[in-house]
C-alpha positions as CSV (number, residue, x, y, z in Angstrom):
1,X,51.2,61.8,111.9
2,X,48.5,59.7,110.2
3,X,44.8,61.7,109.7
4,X,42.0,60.3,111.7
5,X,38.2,60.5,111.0
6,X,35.7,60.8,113.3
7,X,32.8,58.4,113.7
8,X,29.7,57.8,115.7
9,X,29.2,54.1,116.6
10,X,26.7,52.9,119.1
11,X,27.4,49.9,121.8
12,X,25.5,47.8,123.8
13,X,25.7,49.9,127.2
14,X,27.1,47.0,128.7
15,X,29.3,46.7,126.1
16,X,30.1,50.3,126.2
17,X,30.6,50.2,130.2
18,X,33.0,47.2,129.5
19,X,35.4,48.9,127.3
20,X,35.2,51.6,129.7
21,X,36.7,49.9,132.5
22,X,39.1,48.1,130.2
23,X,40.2,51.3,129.0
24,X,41.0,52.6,132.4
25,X,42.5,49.9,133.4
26,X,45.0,49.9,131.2
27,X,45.6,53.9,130.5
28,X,44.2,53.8,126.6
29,X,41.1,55.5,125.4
30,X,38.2,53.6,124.1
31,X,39.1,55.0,120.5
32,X,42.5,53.4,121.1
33,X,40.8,50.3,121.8
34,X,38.4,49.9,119.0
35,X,41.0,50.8,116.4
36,X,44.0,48.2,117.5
37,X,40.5,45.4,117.4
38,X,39.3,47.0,113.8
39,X,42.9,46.5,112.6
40,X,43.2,43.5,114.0
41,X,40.1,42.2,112.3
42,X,41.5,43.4,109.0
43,X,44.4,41.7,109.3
44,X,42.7,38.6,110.0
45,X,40.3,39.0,106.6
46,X,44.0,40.1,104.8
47,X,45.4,36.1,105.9
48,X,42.1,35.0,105.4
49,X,41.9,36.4,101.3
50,X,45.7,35.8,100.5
51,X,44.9,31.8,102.0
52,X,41.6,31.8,99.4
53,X,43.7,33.3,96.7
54,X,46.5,30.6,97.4
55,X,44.0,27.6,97.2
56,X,42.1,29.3,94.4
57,X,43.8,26.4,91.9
58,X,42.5,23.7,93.8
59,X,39.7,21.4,92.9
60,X,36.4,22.1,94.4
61,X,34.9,18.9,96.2
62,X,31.1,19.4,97.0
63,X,30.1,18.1,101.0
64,X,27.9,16.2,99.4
65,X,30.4,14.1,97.0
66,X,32.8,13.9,99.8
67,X,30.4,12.4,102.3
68,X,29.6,9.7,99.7
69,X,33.2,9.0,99.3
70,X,33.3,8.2,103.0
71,X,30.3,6.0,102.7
72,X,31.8,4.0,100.3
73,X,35.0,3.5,101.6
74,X,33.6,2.5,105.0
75,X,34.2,5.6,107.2
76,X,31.1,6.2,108.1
């Protein structure tokens, strides 16, 4: 069984009231709740820093240089 930490996190009460009545809903604790979201966050900044380290290679066009481009080529 993994070891879990306490923590004290303050909601919005409405917020708070929210996750509640989601939790009862569906027969999981609020703690249940807000870990399987944290994780899921994580997981989205893990796919988020393995697609930066993939592109890290690739040439760096500024906004600025790209919009020109358009200009001149008659997009915009």
């Amino acid at each position: 069984m993994e070891t879990q930490k306490r923590a004290t996190v303050y909601f919005d009460a409405e917020i708070h009231q929210a996750l509640r009545l989601r939790a009862a809903a569906s027969h999981r604790s609020v703690s249940e709740m807000v870990n399987e979201a944290v994780k899921a966050a994580l997981a989205e900044d893990a796919e988020d820093l393995a697609a930066f380290k993939e592109r890290s290679g690739e040439r760096s066009l500024s906004f600025e240089t790209f919009v020109q481009r358009l200009k001149r080529r008659g997009r915009i």
